[in-house]
mmCIF file as Biopython writes it, N, C-alpha, C and O atoms, coordinates in Angstrom:
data_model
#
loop_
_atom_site.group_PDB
_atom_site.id
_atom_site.type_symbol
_atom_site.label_atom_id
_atom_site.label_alt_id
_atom_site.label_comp_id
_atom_site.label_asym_id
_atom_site.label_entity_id
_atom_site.label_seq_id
_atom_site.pdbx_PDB_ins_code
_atom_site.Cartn_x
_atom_site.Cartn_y
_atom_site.Cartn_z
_atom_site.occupancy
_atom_site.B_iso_or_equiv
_atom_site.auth_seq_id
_atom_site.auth_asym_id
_atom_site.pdbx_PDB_model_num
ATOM 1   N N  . UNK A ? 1  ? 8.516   51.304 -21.927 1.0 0.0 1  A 1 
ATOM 2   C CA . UNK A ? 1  ? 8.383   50.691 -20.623 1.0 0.0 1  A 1 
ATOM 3   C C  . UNK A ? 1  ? 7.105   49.826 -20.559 1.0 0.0 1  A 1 
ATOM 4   O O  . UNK A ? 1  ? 7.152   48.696 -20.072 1.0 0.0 1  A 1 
ATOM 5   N N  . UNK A ? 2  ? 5.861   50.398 -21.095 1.0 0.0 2  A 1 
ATOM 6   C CA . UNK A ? 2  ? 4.679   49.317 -21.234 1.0 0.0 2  A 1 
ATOM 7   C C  . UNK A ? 2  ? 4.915   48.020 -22.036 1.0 0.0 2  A 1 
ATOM 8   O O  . UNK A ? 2  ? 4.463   46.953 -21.620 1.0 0.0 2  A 1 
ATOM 9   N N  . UNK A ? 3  ? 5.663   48.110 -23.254 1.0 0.0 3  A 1 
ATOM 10  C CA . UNK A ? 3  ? 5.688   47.187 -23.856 1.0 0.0 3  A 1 
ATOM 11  C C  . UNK A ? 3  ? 6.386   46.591 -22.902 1.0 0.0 3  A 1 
ATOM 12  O O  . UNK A ? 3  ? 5.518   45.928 -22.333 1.0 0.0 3  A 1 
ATOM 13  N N  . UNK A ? 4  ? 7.686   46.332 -22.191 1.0 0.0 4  A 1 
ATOM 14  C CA . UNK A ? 4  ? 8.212   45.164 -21.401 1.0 0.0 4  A 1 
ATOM 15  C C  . UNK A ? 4  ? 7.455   44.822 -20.206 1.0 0.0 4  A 1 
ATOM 16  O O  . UNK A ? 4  ? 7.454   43.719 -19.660 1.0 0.0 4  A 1 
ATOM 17  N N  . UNK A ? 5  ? 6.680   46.070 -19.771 1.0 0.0 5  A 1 
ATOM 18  C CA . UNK A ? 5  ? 6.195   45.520 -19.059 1.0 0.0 5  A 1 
ATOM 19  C C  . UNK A ? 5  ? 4.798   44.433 -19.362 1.0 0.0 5  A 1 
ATOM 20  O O  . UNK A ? 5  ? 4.697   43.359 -18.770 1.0 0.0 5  A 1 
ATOM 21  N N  . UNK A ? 6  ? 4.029   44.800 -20.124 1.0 0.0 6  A 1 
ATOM 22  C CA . UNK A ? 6  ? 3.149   43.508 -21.039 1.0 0.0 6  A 1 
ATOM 23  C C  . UNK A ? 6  ? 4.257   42.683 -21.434 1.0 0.0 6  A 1 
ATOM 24  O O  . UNK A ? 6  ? 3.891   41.768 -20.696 1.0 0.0 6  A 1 
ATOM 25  N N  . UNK A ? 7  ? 5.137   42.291 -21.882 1.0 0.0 7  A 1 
ATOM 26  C CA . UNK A ? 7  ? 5.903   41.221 -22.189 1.0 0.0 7  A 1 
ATOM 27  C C  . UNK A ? 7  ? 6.305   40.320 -21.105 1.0 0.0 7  A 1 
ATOM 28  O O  . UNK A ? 7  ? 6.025   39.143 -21.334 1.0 0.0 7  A 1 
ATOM 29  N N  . UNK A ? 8  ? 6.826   40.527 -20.100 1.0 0.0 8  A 1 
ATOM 30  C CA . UNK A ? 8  ? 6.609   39.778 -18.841 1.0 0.0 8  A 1 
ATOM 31  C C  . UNK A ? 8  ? 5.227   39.536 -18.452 1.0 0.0 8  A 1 
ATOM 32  O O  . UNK A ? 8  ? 5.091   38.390 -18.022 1.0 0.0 8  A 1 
ATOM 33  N N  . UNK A ? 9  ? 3.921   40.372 -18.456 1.0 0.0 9  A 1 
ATOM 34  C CA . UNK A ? 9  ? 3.157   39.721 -18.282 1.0 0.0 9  A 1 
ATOM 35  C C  . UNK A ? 9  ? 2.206   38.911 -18.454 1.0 0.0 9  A 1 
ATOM 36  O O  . UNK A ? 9  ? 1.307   38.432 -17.763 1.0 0.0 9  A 1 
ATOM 37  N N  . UNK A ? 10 ? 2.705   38.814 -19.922 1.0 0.0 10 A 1 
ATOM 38  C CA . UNK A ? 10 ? 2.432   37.710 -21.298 1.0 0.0 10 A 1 
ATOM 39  C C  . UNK A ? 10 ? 3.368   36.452 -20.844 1.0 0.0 10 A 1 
ATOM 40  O O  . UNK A ? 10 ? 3.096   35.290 -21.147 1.0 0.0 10 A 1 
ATOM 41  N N  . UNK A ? 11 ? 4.078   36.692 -20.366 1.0 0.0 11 A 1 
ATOM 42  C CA . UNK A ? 11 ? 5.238   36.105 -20.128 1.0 0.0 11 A 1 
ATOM 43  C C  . UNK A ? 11 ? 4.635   35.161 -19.155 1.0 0.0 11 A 1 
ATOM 44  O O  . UNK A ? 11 ? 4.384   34.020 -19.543 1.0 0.0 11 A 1 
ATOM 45  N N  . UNK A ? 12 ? 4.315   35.591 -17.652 1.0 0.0 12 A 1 
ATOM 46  C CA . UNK A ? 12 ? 3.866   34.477 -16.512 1.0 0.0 12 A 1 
ATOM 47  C C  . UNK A ? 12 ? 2.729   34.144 -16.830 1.0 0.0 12 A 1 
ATOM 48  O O  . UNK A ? 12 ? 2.497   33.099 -16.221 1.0 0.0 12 A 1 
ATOM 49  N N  . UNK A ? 13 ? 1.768   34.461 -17.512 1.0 0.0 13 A 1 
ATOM 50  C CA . UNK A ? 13 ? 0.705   34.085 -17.973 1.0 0.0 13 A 1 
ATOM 51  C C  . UNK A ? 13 ? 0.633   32.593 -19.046 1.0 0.0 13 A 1 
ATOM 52  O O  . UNK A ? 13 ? -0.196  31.687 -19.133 1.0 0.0 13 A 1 
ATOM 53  N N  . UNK A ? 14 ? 1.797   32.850 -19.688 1.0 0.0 14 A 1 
ATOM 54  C CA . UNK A ? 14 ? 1.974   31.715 -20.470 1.0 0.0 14 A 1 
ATOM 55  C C  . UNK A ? 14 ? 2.809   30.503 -19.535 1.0 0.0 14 A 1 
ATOM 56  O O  . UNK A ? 14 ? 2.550   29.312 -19.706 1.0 0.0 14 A 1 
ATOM 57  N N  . UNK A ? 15 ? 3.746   30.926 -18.620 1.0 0.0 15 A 1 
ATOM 58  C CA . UNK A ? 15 ? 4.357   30.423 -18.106 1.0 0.0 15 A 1 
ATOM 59  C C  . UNK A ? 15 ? 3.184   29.495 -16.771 1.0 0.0 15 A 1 
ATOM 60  O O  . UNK A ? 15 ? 3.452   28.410 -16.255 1.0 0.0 15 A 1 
ATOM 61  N N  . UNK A ? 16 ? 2.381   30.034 -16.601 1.0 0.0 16 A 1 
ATOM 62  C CA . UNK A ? 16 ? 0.971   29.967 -15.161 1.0 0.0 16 A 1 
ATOM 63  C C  . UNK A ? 16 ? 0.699   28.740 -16.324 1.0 0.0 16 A 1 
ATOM 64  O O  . UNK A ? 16 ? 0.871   27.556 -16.034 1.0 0.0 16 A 1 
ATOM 65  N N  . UNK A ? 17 ? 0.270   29.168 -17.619 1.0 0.0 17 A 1 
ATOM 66  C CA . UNK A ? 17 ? -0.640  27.924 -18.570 1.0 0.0 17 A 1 
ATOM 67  C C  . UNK A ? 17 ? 0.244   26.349 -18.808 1.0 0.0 17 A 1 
ATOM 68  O O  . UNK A ? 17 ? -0.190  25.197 -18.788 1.0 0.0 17 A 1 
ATOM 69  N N  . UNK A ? 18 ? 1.767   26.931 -19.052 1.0 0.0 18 A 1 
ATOM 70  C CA . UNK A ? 18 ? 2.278   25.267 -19.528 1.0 0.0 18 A 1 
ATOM 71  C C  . UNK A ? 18 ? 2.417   24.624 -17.904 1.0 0.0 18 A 1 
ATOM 72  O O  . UNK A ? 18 ? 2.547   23.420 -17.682 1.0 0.0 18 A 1 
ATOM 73  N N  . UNK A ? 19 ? 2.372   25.500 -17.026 1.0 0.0 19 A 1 
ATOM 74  C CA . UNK A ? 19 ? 2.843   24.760 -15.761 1.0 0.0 19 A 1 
ATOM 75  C C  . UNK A ? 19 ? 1.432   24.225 -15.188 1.0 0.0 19 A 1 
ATOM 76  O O  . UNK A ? 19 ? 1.481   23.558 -14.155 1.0 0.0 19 A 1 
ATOM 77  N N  . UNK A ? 20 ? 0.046   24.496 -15.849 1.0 0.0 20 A 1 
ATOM 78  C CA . UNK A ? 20 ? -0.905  23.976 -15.363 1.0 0.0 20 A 1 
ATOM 79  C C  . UNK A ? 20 ? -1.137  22.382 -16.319 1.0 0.0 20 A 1 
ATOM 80  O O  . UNK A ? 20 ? -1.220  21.207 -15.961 1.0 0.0 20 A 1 
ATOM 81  N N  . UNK A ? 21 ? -1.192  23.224 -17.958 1.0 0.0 21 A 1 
ATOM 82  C CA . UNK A ? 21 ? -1.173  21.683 -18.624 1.0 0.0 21 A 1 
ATOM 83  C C  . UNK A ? 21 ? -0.371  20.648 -18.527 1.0 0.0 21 A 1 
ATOM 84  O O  . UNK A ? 21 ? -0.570  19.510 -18.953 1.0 0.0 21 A 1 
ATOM 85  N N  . UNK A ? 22 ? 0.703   21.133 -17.856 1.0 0.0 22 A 1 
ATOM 86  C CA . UNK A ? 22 ? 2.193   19.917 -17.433 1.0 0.0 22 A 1 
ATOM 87  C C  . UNK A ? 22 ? 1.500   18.938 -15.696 1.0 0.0 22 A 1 
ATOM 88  O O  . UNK A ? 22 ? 1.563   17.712 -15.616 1.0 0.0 22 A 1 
ATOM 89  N N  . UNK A ? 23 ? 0.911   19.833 -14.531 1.0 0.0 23 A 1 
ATOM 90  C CA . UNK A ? 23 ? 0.064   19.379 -13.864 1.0 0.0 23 A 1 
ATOM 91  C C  . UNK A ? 23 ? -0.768  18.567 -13.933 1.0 0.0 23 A 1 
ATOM 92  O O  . UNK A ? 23 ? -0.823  17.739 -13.024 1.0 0.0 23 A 1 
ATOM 93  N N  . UNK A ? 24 ? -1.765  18.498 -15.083 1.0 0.0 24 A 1 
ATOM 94  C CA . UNK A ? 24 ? -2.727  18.113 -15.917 1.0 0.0 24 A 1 
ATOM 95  C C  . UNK A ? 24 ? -4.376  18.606 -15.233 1.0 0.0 24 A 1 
ATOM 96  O O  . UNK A ? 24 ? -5.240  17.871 -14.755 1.0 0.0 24 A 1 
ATOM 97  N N  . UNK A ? 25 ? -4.387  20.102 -15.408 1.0 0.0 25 A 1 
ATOM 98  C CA . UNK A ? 25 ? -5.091  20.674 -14.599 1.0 0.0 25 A 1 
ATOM 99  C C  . UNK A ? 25 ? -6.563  20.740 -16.149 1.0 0.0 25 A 1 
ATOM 100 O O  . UNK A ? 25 ? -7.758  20.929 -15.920 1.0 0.0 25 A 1 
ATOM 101 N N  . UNK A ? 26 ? -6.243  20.627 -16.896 1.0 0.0 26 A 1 
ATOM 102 C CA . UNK A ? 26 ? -7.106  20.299 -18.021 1.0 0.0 26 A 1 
ATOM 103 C C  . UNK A ? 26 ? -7.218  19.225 -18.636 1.0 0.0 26 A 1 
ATOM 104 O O  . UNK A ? 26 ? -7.395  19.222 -19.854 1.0 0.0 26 A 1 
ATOM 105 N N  . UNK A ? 27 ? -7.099  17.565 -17.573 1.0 0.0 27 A 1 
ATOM 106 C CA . UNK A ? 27 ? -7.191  16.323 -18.021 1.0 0.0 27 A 1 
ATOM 107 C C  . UNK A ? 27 ? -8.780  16.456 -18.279 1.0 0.0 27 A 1 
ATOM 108 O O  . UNK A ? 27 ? -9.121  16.232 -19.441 1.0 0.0 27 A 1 
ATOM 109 N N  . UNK A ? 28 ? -9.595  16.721 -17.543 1.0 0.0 28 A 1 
ATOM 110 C CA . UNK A ? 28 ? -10.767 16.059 -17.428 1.0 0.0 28 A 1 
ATOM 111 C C  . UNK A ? 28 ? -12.057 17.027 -17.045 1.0 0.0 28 A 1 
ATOM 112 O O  . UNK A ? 28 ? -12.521 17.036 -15.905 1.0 0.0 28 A 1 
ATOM 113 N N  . UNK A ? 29 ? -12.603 17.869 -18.154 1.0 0.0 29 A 1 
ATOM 114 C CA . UNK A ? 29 ? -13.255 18.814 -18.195 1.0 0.0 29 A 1 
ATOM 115 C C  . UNK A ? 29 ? -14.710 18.898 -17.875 1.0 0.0 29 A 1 
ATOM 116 O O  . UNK A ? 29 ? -15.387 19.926 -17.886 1.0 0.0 29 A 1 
ATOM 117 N N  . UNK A ? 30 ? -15.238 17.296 -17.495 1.0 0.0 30 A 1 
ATOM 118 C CA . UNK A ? 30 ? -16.777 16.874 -17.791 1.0 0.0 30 A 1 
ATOM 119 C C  . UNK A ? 30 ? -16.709 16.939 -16.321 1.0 0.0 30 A 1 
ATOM 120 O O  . UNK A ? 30 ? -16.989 17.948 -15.674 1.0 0.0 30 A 1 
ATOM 121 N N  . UNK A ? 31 ? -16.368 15.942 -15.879 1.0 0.0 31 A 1 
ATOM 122 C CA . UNK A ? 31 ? -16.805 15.404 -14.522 1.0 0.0 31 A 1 
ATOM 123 C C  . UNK A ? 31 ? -16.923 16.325 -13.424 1.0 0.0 31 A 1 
ATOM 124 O O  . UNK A ? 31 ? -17.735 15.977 -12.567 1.0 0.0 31 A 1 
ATOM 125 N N  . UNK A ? 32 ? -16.165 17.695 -13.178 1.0 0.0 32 A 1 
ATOM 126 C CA . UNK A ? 32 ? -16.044 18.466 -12.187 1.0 0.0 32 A 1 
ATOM 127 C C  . UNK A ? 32 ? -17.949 19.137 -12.484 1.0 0.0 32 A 1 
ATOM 128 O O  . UNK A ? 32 ? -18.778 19.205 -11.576 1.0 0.0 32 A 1 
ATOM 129 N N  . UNK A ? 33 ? -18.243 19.578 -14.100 1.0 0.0 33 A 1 
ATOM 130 C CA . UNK A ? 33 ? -19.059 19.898 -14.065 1.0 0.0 33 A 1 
ATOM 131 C C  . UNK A ? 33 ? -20.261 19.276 -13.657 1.0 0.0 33 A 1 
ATOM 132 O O  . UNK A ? 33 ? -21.220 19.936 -13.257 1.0 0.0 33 A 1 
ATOM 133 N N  . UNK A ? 34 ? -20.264 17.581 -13.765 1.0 0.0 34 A 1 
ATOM 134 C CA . UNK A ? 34 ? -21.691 16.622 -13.551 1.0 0.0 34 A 1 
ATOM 135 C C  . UNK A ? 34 ? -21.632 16.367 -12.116 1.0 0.0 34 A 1 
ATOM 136 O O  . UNK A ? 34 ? -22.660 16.308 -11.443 1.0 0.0 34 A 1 
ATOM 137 N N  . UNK A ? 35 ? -20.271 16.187 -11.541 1.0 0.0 35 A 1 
ATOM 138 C CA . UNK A ? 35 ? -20.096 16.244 -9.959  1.0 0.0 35 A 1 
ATOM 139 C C  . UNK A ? 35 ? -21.598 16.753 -9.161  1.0 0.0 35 A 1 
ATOM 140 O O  . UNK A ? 35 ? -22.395 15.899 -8.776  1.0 0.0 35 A 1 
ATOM 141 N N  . UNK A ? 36 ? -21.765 17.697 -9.042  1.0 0.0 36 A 1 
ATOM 142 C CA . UNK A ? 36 ? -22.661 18.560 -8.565  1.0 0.0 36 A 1 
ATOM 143 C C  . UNK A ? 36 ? -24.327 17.807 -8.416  1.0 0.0 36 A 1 
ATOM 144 O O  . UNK A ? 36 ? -25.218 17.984 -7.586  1.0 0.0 36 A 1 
ATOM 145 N N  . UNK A ? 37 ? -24.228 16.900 -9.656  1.0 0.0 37 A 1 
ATOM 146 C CA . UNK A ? 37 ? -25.723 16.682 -10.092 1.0 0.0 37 A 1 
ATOM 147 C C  . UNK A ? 37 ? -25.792 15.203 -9.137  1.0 0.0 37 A 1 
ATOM 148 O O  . UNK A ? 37 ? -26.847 14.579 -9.241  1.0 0.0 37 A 1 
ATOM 149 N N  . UNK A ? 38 ? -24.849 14.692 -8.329  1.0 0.0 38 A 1 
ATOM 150 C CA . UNK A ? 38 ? -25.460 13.259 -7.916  1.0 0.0 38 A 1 
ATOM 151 C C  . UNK A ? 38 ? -24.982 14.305 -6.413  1.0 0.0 38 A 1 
ATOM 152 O O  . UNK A ? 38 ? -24.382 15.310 -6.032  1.0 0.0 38 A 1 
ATOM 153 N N  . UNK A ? 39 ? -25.736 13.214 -6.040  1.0 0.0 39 A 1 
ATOM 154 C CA . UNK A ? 39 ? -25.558 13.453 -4.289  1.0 0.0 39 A 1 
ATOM 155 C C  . UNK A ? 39 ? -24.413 13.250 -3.628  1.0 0.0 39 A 1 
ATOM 156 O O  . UNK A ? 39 ? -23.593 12.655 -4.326  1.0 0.0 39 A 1 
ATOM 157 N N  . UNK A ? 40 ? -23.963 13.567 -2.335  1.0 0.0 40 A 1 
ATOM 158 C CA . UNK A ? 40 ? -22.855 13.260 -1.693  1.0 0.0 40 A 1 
ATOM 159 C C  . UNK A ? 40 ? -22.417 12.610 -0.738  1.0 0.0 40 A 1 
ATOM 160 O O  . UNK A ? 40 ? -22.515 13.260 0.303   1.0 0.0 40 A 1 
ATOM 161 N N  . UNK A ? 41 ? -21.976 11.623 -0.602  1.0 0.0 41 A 1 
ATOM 162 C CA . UNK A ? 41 ? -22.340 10.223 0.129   1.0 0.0 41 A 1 
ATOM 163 C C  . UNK A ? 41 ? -21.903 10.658 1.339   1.0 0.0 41 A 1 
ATOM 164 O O  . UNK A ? 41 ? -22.792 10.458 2.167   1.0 0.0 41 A 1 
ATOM 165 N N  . UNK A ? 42 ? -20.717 11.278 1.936   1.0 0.0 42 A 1 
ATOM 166 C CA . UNK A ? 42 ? -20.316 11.720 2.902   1.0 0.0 42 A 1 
ATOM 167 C C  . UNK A ? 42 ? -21.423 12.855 3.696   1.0 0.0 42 A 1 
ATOM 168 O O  . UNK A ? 42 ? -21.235 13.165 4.872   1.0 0.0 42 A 1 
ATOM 169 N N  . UNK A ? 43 ? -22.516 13.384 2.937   1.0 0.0 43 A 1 
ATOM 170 C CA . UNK A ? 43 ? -23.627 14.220 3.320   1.0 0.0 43 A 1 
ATOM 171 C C  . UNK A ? 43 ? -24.657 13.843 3.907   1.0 0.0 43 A 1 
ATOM 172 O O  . UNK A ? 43 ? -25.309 14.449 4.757   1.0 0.0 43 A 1 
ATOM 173 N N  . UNK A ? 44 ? -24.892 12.421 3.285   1.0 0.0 44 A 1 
ATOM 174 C CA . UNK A ? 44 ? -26.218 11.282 3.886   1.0 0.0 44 A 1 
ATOM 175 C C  . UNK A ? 44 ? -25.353 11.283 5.252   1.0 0.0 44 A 1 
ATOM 176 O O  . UNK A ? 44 ? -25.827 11.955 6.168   1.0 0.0 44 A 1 
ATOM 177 N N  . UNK A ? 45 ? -24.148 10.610 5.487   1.0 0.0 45 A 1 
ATOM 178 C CA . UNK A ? 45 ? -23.257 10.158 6.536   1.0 0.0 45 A 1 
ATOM 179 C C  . UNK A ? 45 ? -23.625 11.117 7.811   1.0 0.0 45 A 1 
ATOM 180 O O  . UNK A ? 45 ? -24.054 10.776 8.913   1.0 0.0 45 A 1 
ATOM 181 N N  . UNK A ? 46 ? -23.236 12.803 7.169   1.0 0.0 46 A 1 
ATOM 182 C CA . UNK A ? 46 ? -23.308 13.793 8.615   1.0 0.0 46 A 1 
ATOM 183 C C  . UNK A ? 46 ? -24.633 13.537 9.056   1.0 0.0 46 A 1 
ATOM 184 O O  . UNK A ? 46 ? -24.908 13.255 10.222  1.0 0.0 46 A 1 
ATOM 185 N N  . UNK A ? 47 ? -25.656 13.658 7.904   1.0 0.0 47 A 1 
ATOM 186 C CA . UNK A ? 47 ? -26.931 13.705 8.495   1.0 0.0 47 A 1 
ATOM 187 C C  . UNK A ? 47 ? -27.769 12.963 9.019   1.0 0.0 47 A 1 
ATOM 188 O O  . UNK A ? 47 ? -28.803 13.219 9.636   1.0 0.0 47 A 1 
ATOM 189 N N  . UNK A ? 48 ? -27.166 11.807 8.687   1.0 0.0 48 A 1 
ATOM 190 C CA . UNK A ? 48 ? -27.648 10.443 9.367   1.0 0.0 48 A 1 
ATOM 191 C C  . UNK A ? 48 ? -27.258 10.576 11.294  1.0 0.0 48 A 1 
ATOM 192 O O  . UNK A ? 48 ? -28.037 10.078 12.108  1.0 0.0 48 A 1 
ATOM 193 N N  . UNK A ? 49 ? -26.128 11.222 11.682  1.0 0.0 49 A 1 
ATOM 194 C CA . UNK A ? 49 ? -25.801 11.091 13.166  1.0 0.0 49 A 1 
ATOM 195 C C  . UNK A ? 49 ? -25.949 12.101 13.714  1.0 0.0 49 A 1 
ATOM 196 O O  . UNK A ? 49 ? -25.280 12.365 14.713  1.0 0.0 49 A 1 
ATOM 197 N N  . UNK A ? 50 ? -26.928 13.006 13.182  1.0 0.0 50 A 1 
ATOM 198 C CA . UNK A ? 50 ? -27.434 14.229 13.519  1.0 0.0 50 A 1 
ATOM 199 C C  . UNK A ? 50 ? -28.513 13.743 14.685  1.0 0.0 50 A 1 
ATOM 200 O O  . UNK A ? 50 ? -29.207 14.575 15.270  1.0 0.0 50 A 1 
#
C-alpha cells in the first residue's frame, strides 16, 4: 500500500513539474532575483502624494 501510495505521489509531483516547465515557470531565473536590488517606481509615486 506505501509503495502505490509513493507512486502517485511521485506521480503529481512530476506531473506539478512538466506542467510548470510547459508554463515556462523556469524561463528566467536571474531577474526575479536582481528585481529587489533597484528601486520601485510605483513606490517614489505613493510617496510622492503622501
Amino acid at each position: 500500500m506505501l509503495v502505490i501510495l509513493a507512486l502517485l505521489l511521485a506521480g503529481g509531483f512530476l506531473t506539478s513539474l512538466i506542467f510548470a516547465l510547459r508554463r515556462g515557470q523556469f524561463d528566467d531565473l536571474e531577474t526575479p532575483a536582481q528585481r529587489m536590488l533597484f528601486e520601485d517606481p510605483t513606490a517614489s509615486k505613493k510617496e510622492d502624494k503622501k
